[in-house]
C-alpha positions in Angstrom: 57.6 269.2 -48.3 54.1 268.0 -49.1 55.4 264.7 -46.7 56.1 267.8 -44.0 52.9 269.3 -44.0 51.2 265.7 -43.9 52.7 264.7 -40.9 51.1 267.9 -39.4 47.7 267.5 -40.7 45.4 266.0 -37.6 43.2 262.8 -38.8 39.9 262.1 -38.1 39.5 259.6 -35.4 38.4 256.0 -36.7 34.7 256.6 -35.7 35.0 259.4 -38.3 36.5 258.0 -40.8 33.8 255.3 -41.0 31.5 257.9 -41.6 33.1 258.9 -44.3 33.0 255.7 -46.1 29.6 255.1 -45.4 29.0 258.8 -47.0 31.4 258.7 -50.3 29.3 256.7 -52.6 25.7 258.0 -51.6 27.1 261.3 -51.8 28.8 261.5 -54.6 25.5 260.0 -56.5 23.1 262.3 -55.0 25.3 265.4 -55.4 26.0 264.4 -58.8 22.4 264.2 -59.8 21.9 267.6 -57.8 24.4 269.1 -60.3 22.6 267.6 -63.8 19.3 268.7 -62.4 21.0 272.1 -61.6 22.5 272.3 -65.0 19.1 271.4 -66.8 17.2 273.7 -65.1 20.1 276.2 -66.4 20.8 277.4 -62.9 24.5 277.0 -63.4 26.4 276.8 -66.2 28.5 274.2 -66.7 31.7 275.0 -63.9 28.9 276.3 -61.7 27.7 272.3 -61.7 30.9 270.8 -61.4 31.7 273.1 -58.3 28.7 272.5 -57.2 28.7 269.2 -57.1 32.5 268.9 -55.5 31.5 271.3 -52.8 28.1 270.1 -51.7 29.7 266.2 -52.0 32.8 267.3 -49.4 30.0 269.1 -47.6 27.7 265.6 -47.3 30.3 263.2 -46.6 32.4 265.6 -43.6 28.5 267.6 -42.3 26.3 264.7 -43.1 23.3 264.7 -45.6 21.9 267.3 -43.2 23.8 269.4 -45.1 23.2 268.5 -48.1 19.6 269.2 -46.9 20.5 273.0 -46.1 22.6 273.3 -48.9 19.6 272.0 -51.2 17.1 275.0 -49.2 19.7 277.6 -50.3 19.7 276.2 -53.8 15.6 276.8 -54.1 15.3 280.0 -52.6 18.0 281.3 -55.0 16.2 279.6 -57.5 12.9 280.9 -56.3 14.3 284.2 -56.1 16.3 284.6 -58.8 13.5 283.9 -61.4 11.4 286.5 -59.5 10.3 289.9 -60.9 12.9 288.5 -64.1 11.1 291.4 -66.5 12.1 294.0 -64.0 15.3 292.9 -63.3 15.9 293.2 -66.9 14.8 297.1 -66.8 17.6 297.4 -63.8 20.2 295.4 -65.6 20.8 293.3 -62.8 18.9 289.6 -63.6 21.0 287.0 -63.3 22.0 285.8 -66.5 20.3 283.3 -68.2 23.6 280.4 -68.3 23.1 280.4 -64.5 25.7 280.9 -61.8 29.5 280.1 -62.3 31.8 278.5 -60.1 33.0 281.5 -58.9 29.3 282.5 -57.7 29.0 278.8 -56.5 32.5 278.9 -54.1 31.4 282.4 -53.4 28.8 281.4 -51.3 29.2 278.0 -50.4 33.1 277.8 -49.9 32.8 278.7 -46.0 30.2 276.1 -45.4 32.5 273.5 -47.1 35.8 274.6 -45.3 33.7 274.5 -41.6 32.5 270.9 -42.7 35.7 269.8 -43.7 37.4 271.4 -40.9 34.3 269.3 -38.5 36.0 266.0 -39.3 39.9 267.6 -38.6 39.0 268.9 -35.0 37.8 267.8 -31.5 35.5 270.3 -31.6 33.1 269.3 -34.7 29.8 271.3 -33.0 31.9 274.8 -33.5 32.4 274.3 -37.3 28.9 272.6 -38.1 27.4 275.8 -36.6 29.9 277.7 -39.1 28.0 275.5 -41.3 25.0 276.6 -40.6 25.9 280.4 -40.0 27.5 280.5 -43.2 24.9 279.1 -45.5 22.1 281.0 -43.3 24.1 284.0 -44.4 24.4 283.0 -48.4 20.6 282.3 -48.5 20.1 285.6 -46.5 22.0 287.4 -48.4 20.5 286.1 -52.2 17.1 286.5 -51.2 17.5 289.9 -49.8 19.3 291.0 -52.8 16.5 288.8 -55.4 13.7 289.6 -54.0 14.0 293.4 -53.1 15.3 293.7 -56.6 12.0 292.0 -58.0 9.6 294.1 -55.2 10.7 297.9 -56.1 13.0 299.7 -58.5 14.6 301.9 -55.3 16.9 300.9 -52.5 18.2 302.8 -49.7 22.2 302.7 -49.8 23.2 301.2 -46.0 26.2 303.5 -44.6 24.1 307.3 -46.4 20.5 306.0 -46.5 20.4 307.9 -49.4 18.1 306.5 -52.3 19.5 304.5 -54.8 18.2 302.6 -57.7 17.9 298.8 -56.8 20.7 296.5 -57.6 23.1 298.9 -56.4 26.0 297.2 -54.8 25.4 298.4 -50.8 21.8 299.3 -51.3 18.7 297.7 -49.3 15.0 297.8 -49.0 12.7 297.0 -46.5 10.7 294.6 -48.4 14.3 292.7 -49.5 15.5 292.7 -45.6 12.4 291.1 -44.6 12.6 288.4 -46.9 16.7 287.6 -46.2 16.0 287.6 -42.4 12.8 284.9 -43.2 15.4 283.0 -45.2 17.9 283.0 -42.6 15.0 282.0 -39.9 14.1 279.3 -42.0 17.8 278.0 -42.7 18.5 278.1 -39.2 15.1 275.9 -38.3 16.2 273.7 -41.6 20.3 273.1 -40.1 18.4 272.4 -36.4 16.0 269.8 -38.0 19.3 268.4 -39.8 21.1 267.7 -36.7 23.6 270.1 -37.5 23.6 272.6 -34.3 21.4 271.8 -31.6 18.0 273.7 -30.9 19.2 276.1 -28.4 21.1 277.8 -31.0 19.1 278.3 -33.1 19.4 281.7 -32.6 22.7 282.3 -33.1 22.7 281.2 -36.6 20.0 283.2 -37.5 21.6 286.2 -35.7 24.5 285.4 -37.3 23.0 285.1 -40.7 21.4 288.2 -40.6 24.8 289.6 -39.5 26.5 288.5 -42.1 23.7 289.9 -44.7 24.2 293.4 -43.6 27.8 293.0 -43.5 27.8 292.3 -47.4 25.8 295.1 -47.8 28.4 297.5 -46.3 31.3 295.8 -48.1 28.9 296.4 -51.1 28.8 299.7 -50.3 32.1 300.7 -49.3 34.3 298.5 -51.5 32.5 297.2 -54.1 31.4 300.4 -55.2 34.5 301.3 -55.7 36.1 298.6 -57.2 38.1 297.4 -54.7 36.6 293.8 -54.1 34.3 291.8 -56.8 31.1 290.8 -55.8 32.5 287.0 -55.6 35.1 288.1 -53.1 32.0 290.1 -51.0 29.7 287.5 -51.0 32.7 284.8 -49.9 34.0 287.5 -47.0 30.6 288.3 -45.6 29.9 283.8 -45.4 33.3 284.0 -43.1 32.2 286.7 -41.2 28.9 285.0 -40.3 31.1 281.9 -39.2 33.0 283.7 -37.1 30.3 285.7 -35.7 28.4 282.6 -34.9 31.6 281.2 -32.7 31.5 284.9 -31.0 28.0 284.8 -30.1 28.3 281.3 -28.9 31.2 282.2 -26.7 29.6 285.7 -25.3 26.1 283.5 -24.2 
C-alpha cells in the first residue's frame, strides 16, 4: 500500500533536490542549536524543542534559511511578549507557564508553515506555498503578540462577535492596545519573509493582510468555540495559520 501511494507522490525536480542536500546538514546544526538555546532559555519544554527543531529543520531545507529567519522573528516576539507584564499575567491566570511551550503549542503554530514549505518542493508552483509560508507565520506571530501583549497592557478586553467587556485572557476577547501590536508584528513578518526571498515585494501586502486576517479569525473561533469547549486552543491557533494560508492564495488570485 505504502509502495501505492509512493508511486503517486510527485518528486522534486533534480534542481530541487540539490538544494536539499546542500540544506540538510547546515540545517539540521543550526536548528538543532536553535532548539538547546530554546530549551535553556526555558522557552519550551523538552517536546516543545524536539518539535521545534524537526519543524523549523523541514522548514530550512524545503523554504530556505529565509525561513528559518522568519521562523527565528516569531520565536523572539513570542519570547518578547510572553515575558511581558509576567506579574499581571499571574493576577489573570493566563502567563504562560514557566516549562515553556509544548509541542503541541509549537505544531500549533508553526505546522502550516511547515506543510506550505514542504509542499514548495512537491509542486510546480513553489511561490503559492512560500507565501503560505509567510501568511501563516505572519498570522502565528500576529496572533501571540496580540494575545501577549494586550494581556500585559490592561486587565479588560472587549469579546469580538458582542463587544461586551471581558476580563483579558478571555478566549475571543481583544483590545486595542493588543491589536495594534499583532498588526505591527504581522507588518514586520511580512517585511522580514520579503527580505528573505520568500514572496516577492509586491506582496507584501497580502501577507500582512492575510496575517491580520488570520489573527481576527482566531479570535472568533476563540470566541465561538473555544469558549465553549468545542476546539482547544492548540486546534484554534493551528486552524486560524490555515486560514491565513488560504487567504493569502485568495487575495493573490482576486488582485
Amino acid at each position: 500500500m505504502i509502495a501505492i501511494c509512493l508511486a503517486f507522490v510527485p518528486w522534486p525536480e533534480p534542481g530541487v533536490l540539490a538544494a536539499l542536500e546542500r540544506h540538510f546538514w547546515p540545517g539540521l546544526a543550526v536548528t538543532v542549536v536553535f532548539g538547546v538555546v530554546a530549551r535553556l532559555l526555558r522557552a519550551v519544554d523538552l517536546s516543545g524543542a524536539l518539535a521545534g527543531v524537526i519543524v523549523t529543520w523541514l522548514l530550512y531545507i524545503t523554504a530556505g534559511p529565509g525561513a528559518f529567519a522568519a521562523v527565528a522573528a516569531v520565536f523572539v516576539l513570542a519570547f518578547i511578549t510572553t515575558r511581558l507584564g509576567y506579574r499581571q499575567k499571574q493576577f489573570l491566570g493566563t502567563a504562560e507557564r514557566r516549562g515553556g511551550r509544548t509541542a503541541a503549542q509549537v505544531l500549533a503554530n508553526l505546522g502550516t508553515a511547515t506543510a506550505c514549505g514542504v509542499a514548495s518542493v512537491l509542486t510546480r508552483r513553489p511561490e503559492l506555498w512560500l507565501l503560505g509560508v509567510s501568511a501563516a507565520l505572519a498570522e502565528a506571530a500576529a496572533d501571540t503578540v496580540s494575545s501577549e501583549y494586550g494581556q500585559a497592557r490592561g486587565s479588560r478586553a472587549y469579546l469580538i462577535t458582542t463587544w461586551e467587556v471581558v476580563p483579558a485572557g478571555t478566549d475571543g476577547g481583544v483590545s486595542l492596545p493588543g491589536t495594534l501590536a499583532g498588526i505591527a508584528a504581522s507588518v514586520l513578518l511580512s517585511l522580514i519573509c520579503a527580505a528573505a526571498h520568500l514572496v516577492p515585494r509586491h506582496w507584501i501586502a497580502v501577507t500582512f493582510a492575510a496575517g491580520i486576517l488570520g489573527m481576527l479569525a482566531d479570535s472568533y473561533l476563540g470566541a465561538l468555540l473555544e469558549r465553549r469547549r468545542r476546539l482547544n486552543n492548540d486546534q484554534v491557533n493551528f486552524l486560524s495559520t490555515i486560514i491565513a494560508a488560504l487567504l493569502a492564495a485568495l487575495l493573490v488570485r482576486l488582485l
